[in-house]
VOMARTOR-28795 format. One line per field, with one value per residue (C-alpha): residue number from 1; x, y, z. Coordinates in steps of 0.5 Angstrom, whole numbers, plus 500, padded with zeros to 3 digits. Example, Ala and Ser with C-alpha at 12.3 -4.5 7.8 and 13.67 -1.06 7.14 Angstrom:
<vexgus>
kelum <- (1  2);
xx <- (525  527);
yy <- (491  498);
zz <- (516  514);
</vexgus>
This chain:
<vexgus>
kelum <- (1  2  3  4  5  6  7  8  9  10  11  12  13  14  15  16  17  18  19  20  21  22  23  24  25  26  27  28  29  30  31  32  33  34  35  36  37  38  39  40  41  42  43  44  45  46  47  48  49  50  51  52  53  54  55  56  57  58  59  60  61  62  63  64  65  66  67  68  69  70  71  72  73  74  75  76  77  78  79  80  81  82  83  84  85  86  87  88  89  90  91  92  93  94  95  96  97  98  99  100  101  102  103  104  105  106  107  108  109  110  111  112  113  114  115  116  117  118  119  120  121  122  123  124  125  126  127  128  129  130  131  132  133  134  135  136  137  138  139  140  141  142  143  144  145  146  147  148  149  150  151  152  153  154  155  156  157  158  159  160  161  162  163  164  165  166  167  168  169  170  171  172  173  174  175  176  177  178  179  180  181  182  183  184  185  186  187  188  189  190  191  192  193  194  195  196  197  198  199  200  201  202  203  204  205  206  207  208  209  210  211  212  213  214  215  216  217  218  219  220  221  222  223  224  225  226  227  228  229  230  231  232  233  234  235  236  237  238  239  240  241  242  243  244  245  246  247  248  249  250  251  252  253  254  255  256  257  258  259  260  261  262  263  264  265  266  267  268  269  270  271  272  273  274  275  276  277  278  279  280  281  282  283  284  285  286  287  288  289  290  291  292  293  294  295  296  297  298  299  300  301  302  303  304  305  306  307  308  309  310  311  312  313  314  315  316  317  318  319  320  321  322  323  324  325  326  327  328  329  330  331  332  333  334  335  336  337  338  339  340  341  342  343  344  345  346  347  348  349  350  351  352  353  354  355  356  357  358  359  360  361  362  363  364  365  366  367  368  369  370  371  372  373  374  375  376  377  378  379  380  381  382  383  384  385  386  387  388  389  390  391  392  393  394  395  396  397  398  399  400  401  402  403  404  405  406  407  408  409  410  411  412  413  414  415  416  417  418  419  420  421);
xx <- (500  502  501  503  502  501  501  499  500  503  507  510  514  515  518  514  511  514  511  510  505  510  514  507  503  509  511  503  503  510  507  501  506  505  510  509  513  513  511  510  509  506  503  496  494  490  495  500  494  490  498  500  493  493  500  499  492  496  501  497  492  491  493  492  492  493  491  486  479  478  474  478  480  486  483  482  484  476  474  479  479  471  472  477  473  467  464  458  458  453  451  450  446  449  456  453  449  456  460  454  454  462  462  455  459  464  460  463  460  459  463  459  464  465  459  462  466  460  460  462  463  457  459  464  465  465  471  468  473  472  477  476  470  474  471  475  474  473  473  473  477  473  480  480  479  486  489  489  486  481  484  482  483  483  483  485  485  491  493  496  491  485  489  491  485  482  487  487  478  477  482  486  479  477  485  484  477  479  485  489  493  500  506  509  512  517  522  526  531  537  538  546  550  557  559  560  555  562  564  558  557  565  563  556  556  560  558  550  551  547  540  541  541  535  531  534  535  540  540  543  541  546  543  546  550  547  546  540  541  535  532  527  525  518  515  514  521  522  521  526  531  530  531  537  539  540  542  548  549  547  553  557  556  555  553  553  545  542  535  530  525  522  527  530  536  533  526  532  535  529  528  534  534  526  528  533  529  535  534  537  540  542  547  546  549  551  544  541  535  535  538  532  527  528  528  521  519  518  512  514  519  518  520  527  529  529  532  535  538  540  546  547  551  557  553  548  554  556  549  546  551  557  562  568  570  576  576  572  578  583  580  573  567  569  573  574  574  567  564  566  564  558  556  558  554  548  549  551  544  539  541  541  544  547  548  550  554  555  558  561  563  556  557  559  563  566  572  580  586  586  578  575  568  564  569  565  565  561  561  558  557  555  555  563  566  566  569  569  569  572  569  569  562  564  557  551  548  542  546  551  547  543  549  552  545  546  553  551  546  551  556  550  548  555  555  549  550  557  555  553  547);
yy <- (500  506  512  520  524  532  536  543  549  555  556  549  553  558  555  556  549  543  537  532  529  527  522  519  518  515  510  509  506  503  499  496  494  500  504  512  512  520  527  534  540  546  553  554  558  555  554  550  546  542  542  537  533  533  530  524  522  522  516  514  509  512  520  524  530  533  541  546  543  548  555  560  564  560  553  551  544  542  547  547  539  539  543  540  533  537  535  540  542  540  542  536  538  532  535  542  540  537  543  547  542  543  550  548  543  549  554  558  563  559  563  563  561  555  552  551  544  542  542  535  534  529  522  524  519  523  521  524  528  527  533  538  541  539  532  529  527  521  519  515  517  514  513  517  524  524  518  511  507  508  512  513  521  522  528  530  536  539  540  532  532  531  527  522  520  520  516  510  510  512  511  505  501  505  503  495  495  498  495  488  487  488  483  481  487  487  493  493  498  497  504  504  509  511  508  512  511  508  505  501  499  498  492  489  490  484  479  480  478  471  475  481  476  473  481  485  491  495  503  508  514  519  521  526  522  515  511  507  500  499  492  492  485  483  476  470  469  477  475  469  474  480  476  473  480  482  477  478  485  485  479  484  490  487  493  499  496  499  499  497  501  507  506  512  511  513  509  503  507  507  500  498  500  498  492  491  495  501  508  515  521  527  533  538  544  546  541  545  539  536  529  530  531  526  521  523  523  516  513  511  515  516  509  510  517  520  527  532  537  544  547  552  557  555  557  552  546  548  549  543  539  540  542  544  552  550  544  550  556  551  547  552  549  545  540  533  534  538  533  528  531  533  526  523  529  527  520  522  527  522  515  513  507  511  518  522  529  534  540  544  549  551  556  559  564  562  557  557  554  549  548  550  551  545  541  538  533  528  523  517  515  508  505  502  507  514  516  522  522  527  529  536  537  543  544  550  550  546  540  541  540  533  530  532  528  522  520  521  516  511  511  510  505  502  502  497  493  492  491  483  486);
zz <- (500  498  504  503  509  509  514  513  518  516  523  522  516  521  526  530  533  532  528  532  527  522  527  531  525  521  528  529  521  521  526  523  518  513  511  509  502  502  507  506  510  508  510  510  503  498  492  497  500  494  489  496  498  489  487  494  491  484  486  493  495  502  504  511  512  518  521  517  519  525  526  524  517  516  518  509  508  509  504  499  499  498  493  490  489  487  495  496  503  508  514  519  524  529  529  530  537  539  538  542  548  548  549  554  558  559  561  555  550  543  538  531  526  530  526  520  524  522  515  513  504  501  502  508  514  519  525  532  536  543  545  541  536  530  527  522  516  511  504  498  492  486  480  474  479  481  480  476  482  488  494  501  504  511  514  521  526  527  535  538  543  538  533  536  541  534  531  536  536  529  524  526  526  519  516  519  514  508  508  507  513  512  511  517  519  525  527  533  535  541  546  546  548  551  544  536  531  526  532  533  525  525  530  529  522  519  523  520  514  514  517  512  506  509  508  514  514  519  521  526  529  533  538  544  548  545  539  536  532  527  525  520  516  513  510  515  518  520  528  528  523  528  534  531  530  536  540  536  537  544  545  541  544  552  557  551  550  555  552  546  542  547  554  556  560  566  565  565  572  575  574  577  583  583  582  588  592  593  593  590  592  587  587  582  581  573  571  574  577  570  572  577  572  567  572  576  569  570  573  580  581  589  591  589  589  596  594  589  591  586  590  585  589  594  600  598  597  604  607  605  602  607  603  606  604  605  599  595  597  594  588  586  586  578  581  583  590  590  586  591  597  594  593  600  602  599  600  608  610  605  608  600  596  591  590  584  583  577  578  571  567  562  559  554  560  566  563  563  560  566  566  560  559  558  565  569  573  575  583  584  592  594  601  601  594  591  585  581  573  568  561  557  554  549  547  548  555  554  551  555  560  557  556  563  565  560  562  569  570  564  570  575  571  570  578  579  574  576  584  587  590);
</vexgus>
């Protein structure tokens, strides 16, 4: 099956909001088996709008089309779509009672321009928006108006919140009855990190060959401080061959695998000490908290870690901390020895199994010949060792301190998964 998506909205262009549809929906597809062959982006103006949506059902058999179905001067895609299809808008009179109850339940004033939600093109099917006022829209494209064969257009409000509860209760059944399901289809992506892209290749690659000649196909993606490794492979045999796959890859790569698919290290983190019913406590002070914030990202956080404290200041680092003026006077507070009283502070007052502590040079100021700006250290205390790490993460303040974070947790990690208990 051939699948286009167009995404439409003038701030995307601008770059003024992210677009998030394009990964989400692609991912949503990919896992049903269905591979979007082509994507496009384009501003919310008439000519843009119908060369998009009229060359995807030239060549595709199924085009979304994301944003423009709602109230405003700007919200075409509804009109232009109809009136590219010849469609005659209707007004229908279940979706108009919808919207007034929306507004209703809310105790808000109805805008008069929100009823043209309701106009739905003849023939439409109409796919219920239970977040928002926008229905989205559904319709069979005859062959011979734009392209050779039948096609299907669906048409998709623009804010994430309305699409995607829409997606899973409209537009997966609709897709799962008018479409063949897929071939069998599996992907599966190892999380690596502390190792290079070319590194990573250099090491597995040669060692595929047999699962590649049978269909596989490998990929990788550089991300800040990490590395995935993508199998992909189709037909009957898929699951054995991507399973093949990533045994040897892990067996290769050893403890450079911290996760597959969606993990995120600190999810892996939380787990852990979960699993062996240990806790954490952390220290920051160049993060800024972010080390805190990644790992109460994750559901059940609470039970592991016990506190994290931002001691930005060196009155802080002494206050909370106990760390010794002294040790501040001779080495500054970017230095070894900070960093290490720091973390048996933390580990010390909090009574916790692990402690970890960060204190650098963010940025892009404050850096010398001896600490260049990107130093940082990073402390690592457990109730019978501490140790303190090194690097230089020469980059600007927000992926300094990502990184910062992301080797952080790889050498709590390490620590863990080298510890007997």
């Amino acid at each position: 099956m051939t699948i286009e998506l167009v995404n439409t909205g003038s701030e995307l262009m601008l770059g003024r909001v992210l677009n998030t549809h394009q990964q989400w929906i692609c991912r949503q597809l990919a896992d049903m088996g269905w591979v979007v062959q082509r994507q496009v982006a384009v501003a919310d103006t008439g000519k843009e709008i119908c060369a998009a949506v009229r060359e995807a059902l030239e060549r595709a058999d199924l085009v979304i089309v994301t944003g423009g179905l709602g109230p405003t001067s700007d919200d075409l895609t509804r009109e232009l779509i109809a009136e590219m299809l010849g469609r005659k808008l209707v007004m229908n009179d279940e979706i108009r009672t919808e919207i007034a109850k929306f507004f209703t339940s809310r105790n808000r004033p109805q805008p008069v321009r929100t009823e043209v939600q309701a106009l739905v093109p003849k023939g439409a099917i109409v796919l219920p928006n239970s977040q928002g006022t926008a229905p989205g829209l559904a319709m069979e494209v005859p062959p011979g108006i734009y392209g050779d064969t039948k096609s299907w257009l669906i048409m998709l409000p623009g804010p994430p919140r309305e699409l995607r509860p829409m997606w899973t209760e409209h537009v997966v059944p609709l897709l799962k009855g008018e479409f063949a399901p897929a071939e069998n289809f599996v992907c599966r992506t190892l999380k690596t990190t502390g190792i290079g892209e070319s590194r990573v290749e250099e090491i597995i690659v040669r060692h595929l060959d047999e699962q590649v000649k049978g269909g596989l196909e490998i990929g990788y993606c550089a991300r800040t401080g990490e590395v995935d490794v993508r199998f992909v492979c189709r037909g009957p045999n898929a699951s054995a061959c991507v399973a093949a796959a990533e045994k040897i890859t892990r067996r290769l790569l050893r403890d450079h695998v911290y996760g597959v698919d969606d993990e995120q290290l600190e999810t892996v983190i939380v787990r852990l000490l979960t699993e062996r019913k240990q806790t954490l406590a952390l220290a920051e002070s160049c993060t800024g908290g972010f080390i805190a914030n990644r790992i109460t990202n994750v559901p059940g956080a609470s039970a592991v870690l016990l506190a994290g404290l931002v001691t930005y200041s060196n009155d802080a680092k002494e206050q909370f901390l106990g760390v010794s003026a002294g040790t501040l006077k001779r080495h500054g507070a970017v230095s070894e020895f900070v960093a290490r009283e720091m973390v048996e502070g933390a580990r010390r007052r909090t009574g916790a199994d692990y402690a970890i502590s960060v204190t650098g040079i963010a940025g892009p100021s404050g850096g010398t010949l001896e600490k260049p700006v990107g130093t940082v250290f990073i402390g690592l205390a457990t109730r019978t060792t501490t140790c303190v790490a090194a690097k230089v993460n020469a980059f600007d303040r927000e992926t300094f301190k990502y990184v910062t974070s992301q080797q952080a947790l790889e050498v709590l990690r390490r620590a863990m998964l080298e510890s007997k208990e």
